[in-house]
Residue, then its C-alpha position, 0 to 999 in steps of 0.5 A: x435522365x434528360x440535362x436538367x435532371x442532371x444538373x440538379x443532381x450535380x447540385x446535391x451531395x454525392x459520395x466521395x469516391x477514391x482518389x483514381x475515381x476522379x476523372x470519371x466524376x470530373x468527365x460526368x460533371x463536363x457532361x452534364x453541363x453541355x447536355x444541360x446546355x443543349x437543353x436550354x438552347x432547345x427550350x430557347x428555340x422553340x419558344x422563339x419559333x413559336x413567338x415568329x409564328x403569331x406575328x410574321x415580321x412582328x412581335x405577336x401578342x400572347x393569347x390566353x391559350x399561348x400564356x397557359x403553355x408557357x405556364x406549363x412549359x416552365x413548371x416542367x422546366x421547375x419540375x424537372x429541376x426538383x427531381x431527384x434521383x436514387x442513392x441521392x442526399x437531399x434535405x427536407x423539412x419534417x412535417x408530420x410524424x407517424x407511428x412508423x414513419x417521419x414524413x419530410x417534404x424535400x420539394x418534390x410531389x409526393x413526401x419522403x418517409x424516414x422509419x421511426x427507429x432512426x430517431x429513437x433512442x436506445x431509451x424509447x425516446x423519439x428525437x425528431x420534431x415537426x419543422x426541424x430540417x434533415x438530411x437523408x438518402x433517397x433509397x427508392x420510390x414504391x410509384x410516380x404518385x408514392x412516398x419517397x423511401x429515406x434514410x437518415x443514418x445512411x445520409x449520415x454515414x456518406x457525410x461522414x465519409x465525406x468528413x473522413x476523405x476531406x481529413x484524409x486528404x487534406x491533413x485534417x482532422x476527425x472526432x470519434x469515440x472509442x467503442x470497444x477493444x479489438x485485436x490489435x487496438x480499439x475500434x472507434x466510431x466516427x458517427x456510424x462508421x468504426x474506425x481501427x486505432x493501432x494500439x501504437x497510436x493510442x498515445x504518445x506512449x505504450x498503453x498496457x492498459x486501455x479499458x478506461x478509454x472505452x466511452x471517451x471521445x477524441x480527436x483523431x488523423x486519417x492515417x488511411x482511408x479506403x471506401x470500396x473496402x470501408x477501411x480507415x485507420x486512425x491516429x491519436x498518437x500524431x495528434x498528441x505529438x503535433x500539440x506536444x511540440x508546440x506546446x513544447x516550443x512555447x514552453x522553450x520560449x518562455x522558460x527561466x529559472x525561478x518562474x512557477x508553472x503548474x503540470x501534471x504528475x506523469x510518473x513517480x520513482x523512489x527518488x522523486x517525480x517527473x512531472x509534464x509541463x506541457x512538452x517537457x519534463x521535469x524532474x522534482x527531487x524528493x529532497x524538494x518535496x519537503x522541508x521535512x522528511x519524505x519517506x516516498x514520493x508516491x505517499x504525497x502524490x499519485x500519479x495524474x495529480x495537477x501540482x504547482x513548481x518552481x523551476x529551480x535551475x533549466x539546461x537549454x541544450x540537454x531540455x532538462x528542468x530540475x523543479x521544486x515544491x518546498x521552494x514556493x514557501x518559507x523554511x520552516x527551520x528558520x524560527x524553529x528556535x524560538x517557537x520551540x525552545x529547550x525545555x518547553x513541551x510541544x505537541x505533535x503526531x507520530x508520522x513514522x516508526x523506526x528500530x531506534x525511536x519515533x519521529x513526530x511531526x510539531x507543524x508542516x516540515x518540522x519532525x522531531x526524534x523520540x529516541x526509543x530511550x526516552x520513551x518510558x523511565x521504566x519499562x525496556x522498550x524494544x521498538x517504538x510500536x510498544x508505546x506508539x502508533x502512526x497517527x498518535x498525538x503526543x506531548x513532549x518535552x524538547x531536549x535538543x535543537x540544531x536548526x542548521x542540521x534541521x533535527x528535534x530532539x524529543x522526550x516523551x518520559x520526561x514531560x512525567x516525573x521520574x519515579x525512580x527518583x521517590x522509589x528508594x523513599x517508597x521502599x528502603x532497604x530492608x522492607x517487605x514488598x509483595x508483588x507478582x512474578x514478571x518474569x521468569x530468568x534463568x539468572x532470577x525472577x522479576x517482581x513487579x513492584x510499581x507501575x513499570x518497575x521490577x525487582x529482581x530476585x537474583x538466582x543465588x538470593x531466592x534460597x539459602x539452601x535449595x538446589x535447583x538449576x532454573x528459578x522455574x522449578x520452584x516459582x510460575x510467572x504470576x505467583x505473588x510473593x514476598x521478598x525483601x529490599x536489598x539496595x536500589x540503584x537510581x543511576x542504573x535504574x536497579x531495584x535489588x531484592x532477596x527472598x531467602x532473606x525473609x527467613x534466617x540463614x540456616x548455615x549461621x549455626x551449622x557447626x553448632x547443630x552439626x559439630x565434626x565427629x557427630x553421627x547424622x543420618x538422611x535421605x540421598x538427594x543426588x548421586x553424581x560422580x565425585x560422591x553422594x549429597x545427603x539431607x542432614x535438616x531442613x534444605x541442608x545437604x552434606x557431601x559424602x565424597x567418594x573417597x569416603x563412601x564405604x568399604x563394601x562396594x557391593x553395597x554402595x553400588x546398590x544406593x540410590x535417591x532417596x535411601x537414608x544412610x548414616x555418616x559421620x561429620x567430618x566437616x562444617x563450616x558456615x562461611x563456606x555453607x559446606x558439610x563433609x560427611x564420611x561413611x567409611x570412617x563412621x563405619x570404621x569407628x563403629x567397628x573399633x568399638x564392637x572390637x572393644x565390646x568384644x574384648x571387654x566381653x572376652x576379659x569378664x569371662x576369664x575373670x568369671x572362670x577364675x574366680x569358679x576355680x578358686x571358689x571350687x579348690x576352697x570348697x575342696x579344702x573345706x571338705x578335706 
């Protein structure tokens, strides 16, 4: 390589070496230049000798052969200046595109050739145009008359080295984007070489998550950077910090309570949202959400979310801005009393349930309360989800209002009239109704009667003489029946009925049908441990006690359910709907009267014999 071809490659771009690799780049360049400038002041020389040659002592006149030399001397002198050497950047013009190759004449004697696939596109599309200017590596030559072997993507590459030491060296910065997940953090490409971003310095913060990087382009700093090893490790995190600490210092200087600024929702708890305001935090409250209630930050934001907030009140020293939303409008609960007054029925929708009644929403801000009592005049509401769901637009009547506690109260019953009200004019005292069974209790039966009202059959009206010990033995739920009204109690919301009444009591006329000393007999219904009870009529039962069974033991442990047995009525009493019986006493009388059988029995025949005698002594007479 002779001077001039040294200084025209001093002239294009080189590849940036390690820092320890200067000195020899600096010693290069020094010599260079003196080769470059031996060069010349030979080429001066020789033209001056030539000059005193033509004309001794005088100044010769050119002769066309001497003017083609000197036309010669200076192409090669212009020829030399345009050489090129390998591993060389050089830029060029295209001029032709090929099936194969992009042709790029970089001012030298034969044309340079970039392959075809370095400016095609995943997608099959070529990108380079005829005019447009490249730069590329010169890799080789195939001879002195061939084209020239280029590269664009290794000419790219060098650049961006040269970008990536400039950074690194001069607390600069690089762009690249993320191209995948690595052990450890992501690998990021800076435009043909990849780059590794340390999970630490993804973000001002840990990133558990960092699949939605993938794609994104950012700004990055050179935390290390060593070619011979195509090492470069980058940083996001101190890019984000530096704009973080500005952006916080402008915030700190423009501050002040009541100023309205917009941020960014960064993270949401159960008490409220931090939101970032360009370097610092701040806090809003769910208490300042809303002038209404708010069940959970997290159901009116989600994180990421741009908001706008007031500052409510900033501690200079300890940097904490407590923030508010509900502030940048009008309370609500100031014309609360005149927009809805007592009485007047309002609209609204059910935003939330609760064990104790319902909360419903008359405008933005303003809830009201449906207490779970005043949601039906007739059916037992055990939780509000029986009547309403969330999102359900309801009419309702006001009963309440305490603007400075900022409650509602609200009826849904009473925007209908009370049918308890016209009930008792619907069904006096003593008709006769027939309904369905409701439901089955162990205290009664419930009859329904209206729509949301029931009747109750208490247990000890369902029959006048049946003995059972649960109301599900005789009747099942949907049986319709018959049943009488009793009474009905408007206040306490009671509709009272009897269906033993439908038929007359049996017990009224029991001592008639049943005198004391009367003989009955029947079927044992029960067997129990203080007697038997036996079936004199139609549900009417008597109690044998067991001091009153019979003598014979033997017998009246062999008695079981359904034997008929006679006794004798020792007792019976309507009031007290109770029939003693006796066995024993029955079976005692029965014997007192077989005794005077026999004894009646035994006179007639002593009479008889008597009068055989005396009829036999006076025919003895007459035959004397």
């Amino acid at each position: 390589m002779d001077g001039m071809e040294k200084t025209e490659l001093a002239t294009h771009h080189t590849l940036p070496e390690e820092p320890e690799s200067l000195p020899r780049e600096e010693a290069a360049v020094e010599e260079t230049a003196v080769e470059e400038t031996a060069a010349a002041e030979t080429l001066a020389e020789e033209t001056t000798v030539a000059e005193t040659a033509a004309a001794p002592g005088e100044m010769a006149l050119e002769t066309p052969s001497e003017e083609s030399d000197m036309q010669e001397m200076t192409e090669l002198y212009e020829e030399s200046l345009r050489r090129v050497q390998e591993g060389e950047v050089v830029k060029g013009r295209i001029v032709s595109i090929t099936k194969d190759f992009v042709m790029v004449d970089i001012g030298y004697k034969s044309e340079g050739q970039i392959p075809i696939h370095e400016f095609t596109t995943p997608e099959g599309e070529i990108t380079a145009k005829v005019g447009d200017t490249v730069e590329a590596l010169l890799e080789g030559r195939e001879d002195e008359e061939g084209a020239l072997m280029l590269s664009k993507n290794k000419a790219s590459k060098i650049k961006v080295w040269e970008e990536v030491s400039y950074a690194y060296h001069h607390d600069g910065v690089v762009t690249g984007t993320v191209v995948a997940k690595v052990k450890g953090g992501l690998s990021v490409d800076l435009g043909g070489i990849v780059a590794f971003l340390p999970g630490s310095q993804v973000d001002l913060g840990p990133v558990r998550h960092t699949d939605h990087l993938i794609g994104q382009k950012f700004t990055f700093q050179v935390l290390k950077f060593n070619r011979k090893r195509r090492n470069v490790v980058l940083s996001r995190r101190a890019i984000l910090e530096k704009a973080k600490t500005e952006a916080k210092a402008t915030l700190l200087a423009t501050l002040e309570d009541g100023k309205v600024l917009e941020g960014v929702v960064k993270n949401i708890t159960d008490y409220g949202i931090f939101v970032d305001l360009g370097g610092l935090d701040g806090l809003l409250h769910i208490t300042d959400l809303s002038y209404g209630r708010v069940r959970h930050p997290g159901d009116i934001f989600k994180v990421g979310d741009t908001i706008a907030v007031k500052v409510l009140s900033f501690d200079r020293e300890k940097e904490r801005i407590s923030l508010g939303l509900k502030q940048l409008y009008a309370d609500p609960w100031t014309t609360v009393a005149e927009k809805y007054p007592l009485g007047a029925r309002v609209s609204g929708r059910v935003v939330s349930l609760t064990d104790y009644g319902s909360f419903v929403e008359l405008e933005p801000g303003v809830e009201g309360l449906i207490h779970i009592s005043e949601m039906s005049w007739t059916r037992k509401i055990r939780h509000p989800s029986q009547v309403l769901s969330v999102g359900d637009m309801v009419e309702c009547a006001v009963l309440e209002i305490d603007s400075q506690r900022k409650r509602v109260s609200l009826s849904l019953k009473q925007v209908e009239p009370n049918p308890w009200e016209v009930i008792g004019e619907k069904y006096p005292v003593g008709s006769i109704i027939e309904g369905k069974i409701k439901n089955i209790t162990e205290f009664g039966i419930f009859i329904g009667i209206d729509e949301g009202i029931d009747g109750l059959v208490h247990i000890s009206d369902i029959s006048w003489t049946k003995r059972f010990k649960h109301p599900s033995e005789i009747f099942k739920k949907g049986q319709t029946v018959q049943a009488k009204v009793l009474y009905v109690d408007k206040e306490n919301e009671r509709f009272s009925l009897s269906i033993k009444d439908l038929t007359p009591n049996p017990w009224e006329t029991i001592d008639q049908r049943f005198p004391v000393n009367s003989t009955v007999s029947g079927s044992i219904t029960n067997i129990t441990d203080f007697g038997m009870f036996v079936e004199v009529g139609e549900g009417i039962e008597g109690l044998v006690h067991i001091s009153e069974l019979g003598r014979d033991k033997q017998k009246i442990s062999t008695l079981k359910v359904g034997d008929t047995v006679r006794a004798k009525v020792i007792h019976s009493s309507p009031q007290e709907r109770r029939i003693g019986l006796s066995i024993r006493r029955l079976e005692a009388e029965e014997e007192q009267s077989h005794y005077r059988d026999y004894m009646r029995s035994q006179e007639a025949t002593t009479s008889l014999g008597e009068l055989i005698r005396e009829s036999l002594e006076e025919k003895q007479k007459n035959n004397q």
